[in-house]
Structures are given as C-alpha cells and as structure tokens.
TORVEXTI-754362 format. One line per 10 residues: number of its first residue (from 1); their letters; for each residue x, y, z of C-alpha. Coordinates in steps of 0.001 Angstrom, whole numbers, plus 500000, padded with zeros to 6 digits. Layout:
N
NUM> A> X/Y/Z | ...
***
This chain:
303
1> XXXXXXXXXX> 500000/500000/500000 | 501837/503379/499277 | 500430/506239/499869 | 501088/510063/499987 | 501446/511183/503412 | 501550/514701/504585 | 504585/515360/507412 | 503041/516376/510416 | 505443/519252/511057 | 505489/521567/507926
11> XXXXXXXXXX> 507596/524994/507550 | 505634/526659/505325 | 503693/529880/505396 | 503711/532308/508719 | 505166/528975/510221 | 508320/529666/507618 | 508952/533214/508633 | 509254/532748/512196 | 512612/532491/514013 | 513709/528383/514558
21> XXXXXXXXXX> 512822/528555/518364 | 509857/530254/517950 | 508956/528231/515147 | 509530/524943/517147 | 506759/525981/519652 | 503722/527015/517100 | 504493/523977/515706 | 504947/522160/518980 | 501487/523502/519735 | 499925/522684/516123
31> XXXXXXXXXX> 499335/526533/515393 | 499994/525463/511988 | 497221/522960/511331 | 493548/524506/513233 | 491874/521925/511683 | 492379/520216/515387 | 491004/522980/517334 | 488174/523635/515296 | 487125/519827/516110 | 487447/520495/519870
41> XXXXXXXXXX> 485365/523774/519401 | 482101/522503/517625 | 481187/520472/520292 | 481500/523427/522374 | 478975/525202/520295 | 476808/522261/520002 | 476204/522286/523708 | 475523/526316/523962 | 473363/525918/520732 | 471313/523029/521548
51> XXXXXXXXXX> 470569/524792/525053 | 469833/527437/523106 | 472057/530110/524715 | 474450/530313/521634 | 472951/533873/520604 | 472374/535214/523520 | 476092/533730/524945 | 478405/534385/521629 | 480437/536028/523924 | 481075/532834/525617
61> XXXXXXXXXX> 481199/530744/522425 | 484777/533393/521530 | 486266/532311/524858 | 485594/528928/524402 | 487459/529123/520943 | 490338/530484/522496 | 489947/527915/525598 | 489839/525238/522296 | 493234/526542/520346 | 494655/526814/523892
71> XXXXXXXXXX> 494174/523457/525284 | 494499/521708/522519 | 497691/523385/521950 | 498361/522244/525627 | 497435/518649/524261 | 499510/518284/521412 | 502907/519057/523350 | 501786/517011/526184 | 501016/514523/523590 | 504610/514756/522134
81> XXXXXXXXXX> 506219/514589/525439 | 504899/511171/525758 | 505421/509543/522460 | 508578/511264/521058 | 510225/508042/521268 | 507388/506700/518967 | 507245/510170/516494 | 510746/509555/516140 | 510025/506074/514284 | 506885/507296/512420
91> XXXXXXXXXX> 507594/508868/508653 | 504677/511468/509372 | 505613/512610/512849 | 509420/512479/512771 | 509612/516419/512126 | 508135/516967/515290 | 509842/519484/517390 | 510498/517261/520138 | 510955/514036/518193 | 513635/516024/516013
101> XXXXXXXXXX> 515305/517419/518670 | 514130/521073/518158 | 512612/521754/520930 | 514241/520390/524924 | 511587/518601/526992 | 512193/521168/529951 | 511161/524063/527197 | 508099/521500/525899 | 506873/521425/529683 | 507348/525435/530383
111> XXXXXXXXXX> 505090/525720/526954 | 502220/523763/527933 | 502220/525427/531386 | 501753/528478/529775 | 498906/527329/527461 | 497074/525751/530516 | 497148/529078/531866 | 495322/530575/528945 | 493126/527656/529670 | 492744/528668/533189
121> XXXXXXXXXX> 491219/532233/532265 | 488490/530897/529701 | 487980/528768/532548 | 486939/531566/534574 | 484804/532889/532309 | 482332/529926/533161 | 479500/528743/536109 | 480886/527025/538810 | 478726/523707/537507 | 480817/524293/533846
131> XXXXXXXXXX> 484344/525150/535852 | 484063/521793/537466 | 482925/519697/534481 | 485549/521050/532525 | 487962/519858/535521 | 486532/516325/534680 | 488627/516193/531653 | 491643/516591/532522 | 492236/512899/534048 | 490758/511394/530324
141> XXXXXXXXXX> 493600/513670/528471 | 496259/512755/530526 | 494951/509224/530090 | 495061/509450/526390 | 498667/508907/525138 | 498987/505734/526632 | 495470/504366/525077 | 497468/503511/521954 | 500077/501166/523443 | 496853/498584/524981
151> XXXXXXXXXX> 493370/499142/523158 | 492836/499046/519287 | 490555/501554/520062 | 492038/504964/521234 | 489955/506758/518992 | 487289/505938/521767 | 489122/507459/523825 | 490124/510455/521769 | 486168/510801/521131 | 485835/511228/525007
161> XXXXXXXXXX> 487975/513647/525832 | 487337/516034/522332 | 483184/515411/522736 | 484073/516986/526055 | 482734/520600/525000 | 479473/519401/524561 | 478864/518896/527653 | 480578/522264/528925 | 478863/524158/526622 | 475407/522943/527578
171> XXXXXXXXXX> 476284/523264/531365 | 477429/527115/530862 | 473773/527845/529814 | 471894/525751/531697 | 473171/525082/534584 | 472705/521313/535108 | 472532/518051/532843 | 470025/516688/530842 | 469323/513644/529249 | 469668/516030/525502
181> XXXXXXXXXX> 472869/516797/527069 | 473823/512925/527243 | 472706/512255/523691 | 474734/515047/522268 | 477703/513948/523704 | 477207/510118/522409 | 476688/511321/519169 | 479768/513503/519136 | 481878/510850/520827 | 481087/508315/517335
191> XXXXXXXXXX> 481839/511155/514788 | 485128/511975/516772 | 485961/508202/516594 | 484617/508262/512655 | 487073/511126/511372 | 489934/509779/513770 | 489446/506971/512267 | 490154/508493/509022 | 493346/510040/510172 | 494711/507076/510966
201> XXXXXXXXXX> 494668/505604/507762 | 497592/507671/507193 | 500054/506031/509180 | 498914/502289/509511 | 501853/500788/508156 | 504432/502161/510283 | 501892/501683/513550 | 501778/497837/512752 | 505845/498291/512454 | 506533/499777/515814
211> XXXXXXXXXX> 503597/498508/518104 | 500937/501399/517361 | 497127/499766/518233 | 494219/501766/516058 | 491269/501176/514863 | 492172/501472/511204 | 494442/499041/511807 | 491743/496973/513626 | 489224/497205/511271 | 491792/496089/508469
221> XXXXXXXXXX> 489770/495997/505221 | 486489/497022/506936 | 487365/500817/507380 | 485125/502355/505317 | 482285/500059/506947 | 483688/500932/510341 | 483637/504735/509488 | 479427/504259/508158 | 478713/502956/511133 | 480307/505289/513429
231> XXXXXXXXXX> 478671/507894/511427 | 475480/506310/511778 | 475865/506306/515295 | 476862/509793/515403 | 473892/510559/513595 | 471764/508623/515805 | 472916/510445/518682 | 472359/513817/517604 | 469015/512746/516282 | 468337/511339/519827
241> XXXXXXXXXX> 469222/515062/521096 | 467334/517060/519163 | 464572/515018/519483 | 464854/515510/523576 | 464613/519043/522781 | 462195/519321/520496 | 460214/515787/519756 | 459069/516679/516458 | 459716/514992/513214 | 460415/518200/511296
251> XXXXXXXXXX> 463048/518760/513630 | 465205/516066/512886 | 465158/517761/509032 | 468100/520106/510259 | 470386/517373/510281 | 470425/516577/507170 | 472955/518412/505382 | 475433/517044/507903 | 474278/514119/507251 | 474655/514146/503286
261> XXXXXXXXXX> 477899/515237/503991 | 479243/511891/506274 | 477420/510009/503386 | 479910/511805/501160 | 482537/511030/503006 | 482441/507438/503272 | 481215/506863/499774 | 484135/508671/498301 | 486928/507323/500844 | 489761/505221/499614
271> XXXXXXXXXX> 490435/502205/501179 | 494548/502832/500806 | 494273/506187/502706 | 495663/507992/499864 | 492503/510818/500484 | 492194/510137/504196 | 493778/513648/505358 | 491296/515712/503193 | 488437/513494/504191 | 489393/514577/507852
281> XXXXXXXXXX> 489746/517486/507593 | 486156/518205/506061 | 485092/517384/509235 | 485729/521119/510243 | 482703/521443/507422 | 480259/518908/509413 | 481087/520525/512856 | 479880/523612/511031 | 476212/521637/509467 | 475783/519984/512973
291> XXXXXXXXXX> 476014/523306/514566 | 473853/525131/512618 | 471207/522294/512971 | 471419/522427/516800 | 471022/526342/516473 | 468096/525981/514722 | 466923/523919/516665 | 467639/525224/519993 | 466644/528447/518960 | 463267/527265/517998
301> XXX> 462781/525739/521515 | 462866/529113/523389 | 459629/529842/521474
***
C-alpha cells in the first residue's frame, strides 16, 4: 500500500517566517494545522446551541474558541512529550519538534504550562457547575497517550475527551445536565471516533511496524464500513438530542445536510488512505452543518 502522506510538522507559510525557536513551539502547539482545534470547538457550540444560549452567549462561544486553540495546543505538546520516542520512528511525525530534537523537553513542559494558563482564564469565564465539568477532563487527556500502546481503540478514547465541550457548553447555559445533554455527547463521541478513524489511515503501516494499536488498523479491510457505522451512530445520537429538545419529526430535518455530507465522506473514501487527510479534515465542514442544525433547533425551543 503506498500512499502520499503529509509530514506532520510543515515549515511553510507564517510557520516559515518565524525564528527556529519560535517556530519549534507554534508547531509544537499545532498553530499550523487549526483543523484540530476547530474539532474540539464545535462540540462546544453544540452544547451552547442546543441549550439554546448560543445567541444570547456568543460572547462565551469566543472564549471557548480560544479555551479550544489553547488546550488543545496544551494537548499536542503534552502529547509529544509522551510519544517522542514513537514520532521519532513514524515517517509522518518524525519532524516533530520534540521528536527532532528542536525543541528540549524542559522548554516543551514550560510551553504547555503556559497554554494551561490561557486555559485557566476561559475557565473563569464559566458557572461554577461548567468550571468543574471542565475539571473532569483533565484525568481522560492525561489518560490518552497511553490508550494507543493497549486498546485498538484509542479513537474511543480520543472521542471522550474532544466530545468533552458538549457537555461544557450545555452546562454554561443551563446550569445542570440533561438527558439532551447525554445524547449530544454520544453522538459527538462516534463522529470523533469516525474522522479519527480516518486520520489514521495515514500512518497504519508504520503503527503495525513499531507497536501502534488503532482502529484502522483493527478494522483492516472494513474501514470504510467501520467509518458508516460510526457515522450512523453519530447521527443517531444527535438525532436522539434534538429530538429531547424538540420531539418533532420536522426537527430532525436540520440534520440533514450534515448528514449528506458523512454520506459523502464514506462513499468517496479510499480504502489505501491515499485521500484520508482531506476526508478529515472536512470534518471542520460537518462541525459547522451539525452546529447550525442544533442552532436551529435550539433556537426554535425558546419559542
């Protein structure tokens, strides 16, 4: 299987101008590819728009964008702290700052203490119910490095911890949980494990070479099938939601776009992984559909 793999570390663009060091650290921090924190942001806005406090609360849908590039900033180098040993053997990840050599571990863990303190103010910026849910996460990401060294399935995992939002953002508007709430995170936990997925496609030959579990490696020839029914599940979920909100059969009509466009995805997926890193990142596109349809329909249940 050969395939045409992206390096996860690229100097190009603003990332090209900036001094080595200072280079090193956007990258270390992923500044250069937002397609990740604009997946840990939508489920943020799905929980304030399914409450329906997103237009009233936009102010607190900004913060939690910056709490999203921040922590998952904070993520990625505590990510790479973990596994350099591992980036250093993978063709996609061995530019890495810390895999490379770039960038000292010491420096790495000054970095992230700086981004959790970003962290720290949106923090502040929510309910005390929302302050302490967001706490909750913090055991599942420092949990999640190690997921791929003894489960096939750390995109579970990964769906835990980046469905997280969801239930943040529902919290921060209404105070408490509900079983909507529940359903919306479900949902989002499948479609994170669905576009993961995806992404691993990309580096499933040199995973099976140095001891990486995933599930595109577990699936084997059934990824696209996997991926369909993770969507479906995803779907289901948010249907679920919505229909908690707002039991009406119209209702469920606002997910449709997103849902044409995870039909799209899998249909026009190749099974070598040769179109896996576009395919994820249109994902940013169905956080964007699924939003909207919660607006809608959050909206319409004030009324």
């Amino acid at each position: 299987m050969t395939t045409q793999l992206v390096p996860d570390s690229e100097y190009t663009g603003i990332m090209k101008l900036l001094p080595a060091k200072l280079r090193g650290f956007a990258l270390l921090a992923r500044f250069d590819r937002p397609i990740g924190w604009w997946l840990l942001f939508w489920p943020c806005v799905f929980g304030l728009a399914l409450s329906g406090g997103l237009i009233a609360r936009w102010d607190l849908a900004l913060w939690m964008l910056l709490g999203s590039v921040a922590m998952r900033g904070a993520g990625c180098v505590y990510n790479d702290i973990i596994d350099r040993d591992l980036d250093a053997q993978v063709a996609r990840t061995a530019n890495r700052p810390l895999a490379s050599g770039l960038i000292s571990r010491k420096a790495a863990w000054a970095w992230l203490l700086m981004l959790a303190l970003v962290g720290l103010v949106v923090l502040l910026q929510l309910n005390l119910n929302a302050q302490l849910l967001a706490l909750g996460s913090l055991l599942l990401v420092a949990a999640y490095p190690f997921m791929k060294r003894i489960t096939w399935w750390p995109q579970l995992w990964l769906g835990l911890v980046f469905s997280w939002g969801a239930l943040v953002g529902w919290v921060a508007i209404a105070g408490q949980a509900d079983v909507a709430m529940f359903w919306l995170y479900a949902g989002t936990i499948f479609w994170v494990v669905g576009y993961d997925t995806i992404y691993a496609m990309q580096d499933r030959e040199d995973d099976a070479l140095v001891g990486i579990k995933s599930s595109a490696l577990r699936l084997g020839g059934s990824v696209r099938a996997g991926v369909a029914i993770f969507y479906l599940l995803a779907l289901s979920g948010w249907g679920m939601a919505i229909w908690s909100v707002r039991p009406e059969q119209q209702a469920l009509v606002a997910l449709l776009p997103a849902a044409l466009h995870l039909e799209l995805q899998v249909a026009t997926l190749k099974a070598d992984g040769s179109n896996a890193l576009g395919h994820f990142r249109s994902n940013r596109m169905t956080g964007l559909l699924a939003a909207l349809a919660f607006l809608v329909v959050g909206a319409a249940g004030q009324y």
